[in-house]
C-alpha positions as a printed Julia matrix, in Angstrom:
251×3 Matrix{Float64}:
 122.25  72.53   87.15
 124.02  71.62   90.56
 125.53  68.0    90.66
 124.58  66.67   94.14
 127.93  65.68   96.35
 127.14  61.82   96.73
 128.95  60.77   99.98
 131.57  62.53  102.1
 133.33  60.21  103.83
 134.08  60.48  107.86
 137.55  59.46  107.77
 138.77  62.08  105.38
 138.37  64.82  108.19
 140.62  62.49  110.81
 143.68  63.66  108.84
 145.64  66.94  109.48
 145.29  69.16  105.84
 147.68  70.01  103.69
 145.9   71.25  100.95
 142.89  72.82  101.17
 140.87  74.49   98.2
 137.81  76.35   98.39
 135.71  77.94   95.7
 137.23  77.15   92.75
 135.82  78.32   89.01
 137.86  78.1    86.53
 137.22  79.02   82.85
 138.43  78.73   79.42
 137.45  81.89   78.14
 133.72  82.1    78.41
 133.22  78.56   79.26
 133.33  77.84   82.85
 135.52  74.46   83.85
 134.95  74.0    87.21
 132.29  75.38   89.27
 132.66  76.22   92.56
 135.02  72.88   93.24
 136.62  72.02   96.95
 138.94  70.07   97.13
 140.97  68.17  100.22
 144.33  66.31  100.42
 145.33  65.73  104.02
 148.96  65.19  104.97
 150.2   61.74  103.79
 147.26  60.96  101.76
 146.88  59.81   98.66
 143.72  60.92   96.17
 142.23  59.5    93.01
 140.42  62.41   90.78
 138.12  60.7    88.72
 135.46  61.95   85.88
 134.98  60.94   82.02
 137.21  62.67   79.64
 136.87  66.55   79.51
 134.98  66.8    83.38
 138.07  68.93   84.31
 139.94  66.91   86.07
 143.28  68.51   84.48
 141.41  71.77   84.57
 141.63  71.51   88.46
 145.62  70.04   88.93
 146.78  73.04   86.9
 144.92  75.76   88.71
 146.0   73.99   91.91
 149.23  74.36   90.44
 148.89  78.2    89.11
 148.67  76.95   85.32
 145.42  78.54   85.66
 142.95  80.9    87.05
 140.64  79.75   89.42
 138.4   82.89   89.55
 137.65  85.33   91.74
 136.63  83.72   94.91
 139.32  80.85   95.1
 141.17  80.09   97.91
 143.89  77.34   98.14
 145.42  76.87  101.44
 148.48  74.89  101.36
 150.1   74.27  105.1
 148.17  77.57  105.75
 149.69  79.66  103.37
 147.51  81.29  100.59
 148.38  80.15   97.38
 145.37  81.47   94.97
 147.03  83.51   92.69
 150.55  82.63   92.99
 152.5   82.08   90.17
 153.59  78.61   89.23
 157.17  78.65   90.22
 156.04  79.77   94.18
 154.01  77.13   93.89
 156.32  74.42   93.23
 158.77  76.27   95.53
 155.98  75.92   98.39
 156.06  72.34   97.63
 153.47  71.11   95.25
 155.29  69.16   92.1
 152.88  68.67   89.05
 153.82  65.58   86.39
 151.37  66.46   83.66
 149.93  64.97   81.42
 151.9   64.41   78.45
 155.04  64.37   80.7
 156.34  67.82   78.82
 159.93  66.8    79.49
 163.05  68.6    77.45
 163.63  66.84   74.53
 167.04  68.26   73.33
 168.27  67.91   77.42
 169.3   64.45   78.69
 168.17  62.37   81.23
 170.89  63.64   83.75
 170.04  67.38   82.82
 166.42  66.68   82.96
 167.08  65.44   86.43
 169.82  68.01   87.52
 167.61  71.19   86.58
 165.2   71.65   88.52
 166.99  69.93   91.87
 166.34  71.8    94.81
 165.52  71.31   98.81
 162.29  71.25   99.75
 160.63  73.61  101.46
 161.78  72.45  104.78
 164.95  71.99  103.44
 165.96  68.63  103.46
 166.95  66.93   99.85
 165.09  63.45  100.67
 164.73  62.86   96.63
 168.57  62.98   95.76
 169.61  61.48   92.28
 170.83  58.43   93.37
 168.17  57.7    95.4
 165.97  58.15   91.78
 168.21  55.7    90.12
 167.94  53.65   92.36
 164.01  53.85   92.12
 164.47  53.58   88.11
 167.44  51.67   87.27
 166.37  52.11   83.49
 167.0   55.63   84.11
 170.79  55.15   85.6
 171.71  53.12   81.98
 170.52  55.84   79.96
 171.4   58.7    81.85
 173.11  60.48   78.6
 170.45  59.76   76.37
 168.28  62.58   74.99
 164.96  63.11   76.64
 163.24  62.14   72.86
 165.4   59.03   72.39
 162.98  57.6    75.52
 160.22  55.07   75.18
 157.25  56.54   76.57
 157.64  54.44   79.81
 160.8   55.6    79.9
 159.62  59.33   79.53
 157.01  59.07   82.32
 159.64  57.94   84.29
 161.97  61.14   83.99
 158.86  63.22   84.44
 158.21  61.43   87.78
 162.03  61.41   88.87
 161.98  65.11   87.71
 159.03  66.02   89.96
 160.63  63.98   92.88
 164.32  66.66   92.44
 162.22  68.93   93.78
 161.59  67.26   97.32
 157.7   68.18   96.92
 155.31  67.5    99.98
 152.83  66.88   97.34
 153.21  65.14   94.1
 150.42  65.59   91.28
 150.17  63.05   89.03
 148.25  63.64   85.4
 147.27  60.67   83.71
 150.18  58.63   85.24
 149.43  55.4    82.79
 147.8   56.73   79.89
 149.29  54.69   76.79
 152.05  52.57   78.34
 152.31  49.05   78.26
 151.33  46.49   81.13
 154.55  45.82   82.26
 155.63  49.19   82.21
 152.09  50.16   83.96
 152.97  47.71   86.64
 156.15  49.19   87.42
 154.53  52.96   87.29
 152.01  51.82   90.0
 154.79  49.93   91.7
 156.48  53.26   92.07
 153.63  55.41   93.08
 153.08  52.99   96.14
 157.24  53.63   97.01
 156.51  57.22   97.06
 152.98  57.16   99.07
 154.95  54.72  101.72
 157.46  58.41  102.41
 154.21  59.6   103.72
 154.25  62.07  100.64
 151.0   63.19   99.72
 149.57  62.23   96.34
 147.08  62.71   93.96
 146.33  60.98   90.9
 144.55  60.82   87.76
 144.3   57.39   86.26
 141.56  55.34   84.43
 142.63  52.49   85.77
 140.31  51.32   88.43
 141.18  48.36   90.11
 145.13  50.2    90.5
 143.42  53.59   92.22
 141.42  51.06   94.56
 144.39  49.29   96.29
 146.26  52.67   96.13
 144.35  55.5    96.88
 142.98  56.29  100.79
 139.87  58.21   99.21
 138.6   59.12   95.92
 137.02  62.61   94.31
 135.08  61.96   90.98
 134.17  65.28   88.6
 131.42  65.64   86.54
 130.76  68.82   84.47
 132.91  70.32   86.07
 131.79  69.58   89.85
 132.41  67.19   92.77
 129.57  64.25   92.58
 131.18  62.17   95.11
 133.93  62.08   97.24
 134.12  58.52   99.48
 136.73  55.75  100.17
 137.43  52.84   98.3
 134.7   50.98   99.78
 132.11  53.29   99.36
 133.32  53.47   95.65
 132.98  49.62   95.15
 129.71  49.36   97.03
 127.65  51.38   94.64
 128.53  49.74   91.14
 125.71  52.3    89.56
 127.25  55.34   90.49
 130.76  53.95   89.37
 128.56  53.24   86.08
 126.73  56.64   85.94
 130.0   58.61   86.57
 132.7   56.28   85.13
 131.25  54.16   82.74
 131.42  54.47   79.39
């Protein structure tokens, strides 16, 4: 059964792409993921990507990332190059930096080798993100700078995954989850953060159950549903129609 697209909203074509993702069907084995998604980000946007548990929303940031197929018929267009296929590494070389979920940073490496790794230019080759500049944007980070990546709290761990994916002087930064299981405070200063970034004019999407945070962040907001867009609208299109934030979102 096709999920009807719910609203497409008009200001979301008034910004120039910079990603741009057509036809996307991914699968786990037999069982299809996504069907046929599209999917927009326009240059110094930020995105929410919304759905219930298991509607593929991580499904879609790692095949936009090369992590995983996405069929036959995919295209995704980033600043006009074809990137559908690619592996992972051209990817993140074209300038798309993924902080997944579970923040999969190197436990036995410490937080200045985390860091220090995978530092590059961007694409256009500037080095914006440069490590003092992430100290400065986690002082927490600075202090424990030889600790190992598992002697970190789990705030302290999504941190170094975010200052990791910012060494690489992305255009676009992915975030997976970016709150899942950390405390308030510690949520606070995660969302703090993301709204330093998006003010760069970096381009940003991000997966988050946290509502009320994605509203005062996010310019427009994509929700999945088996696997499919349902609705794709700004943040006052999203607060206007309680029953379809119920019907998709509710639990």
């Amino acid at each position: 059964m096709t999920l009807a697209l719910v609203k497409t909203p008009a200001e979301a074509a008034t910004r120039p792409p910079l990603l741009e993702a057509r036809g996307i069907a991914t699968s786990h084995g037999r069982t299809p993921c996504l069907r046929d998604v599209a999917f927009t980000v326009g240059a110094g946007e930020t995105v929410s990507l919304l759905g219930r548990n298991g509607m593929g929303k991580t499904t879609l940031l790692r095949t936009l990332t090369g992590l995983a197929a996405g069929g036959p018929n995919a295209s995704i267009r980033f600043r006009d190059a074809e990137l559908a296929g690619a592996r992972p590494a051209a990817i993140a070389r074209a300038g798309i930096a993924l902080v997944p979920e579970g923040r999969g940073i190197f436990p036995n490496l410490t937080v200045l080798e985390n860091l220090t790794l995978p530092a590059r230019p961007g694409p256009s080759g500037k080095r914006e993100w440069t490590l003092p500049r992430i100290f400065d944007l986690f002082p927490r980070l600075a202090e424990r700078r030889d600790n190992w990546g598992d002697q970190l709290s789990g705030g302290e761990q999504q941190m170094l995954s975010i200052g990791r994916a910012l060494m690489t002087n992305p255009d676009l930064l992915m975030l997976d989850e970016a709150t899942e299981g950390l405390a308030p405070k510690v949520r606070d200063e995660i969302w703090a953060t993301i709204r330093v970034v998006a003010a760069t004019g970096m381009s940003i999407v991000v997966v988050d159950k946290n509502l009320d945070d994605l509203f005062d962040l996010a310019d427009r907001h994509v929700i999945l549903a088996k696997g499919e867009v349902v609705f794709e609208g700004s943040t006052a299109d999203l607060k206007g129609d309680p029953d379809l934030v119920h019907r998709w979102l509710g639990v």
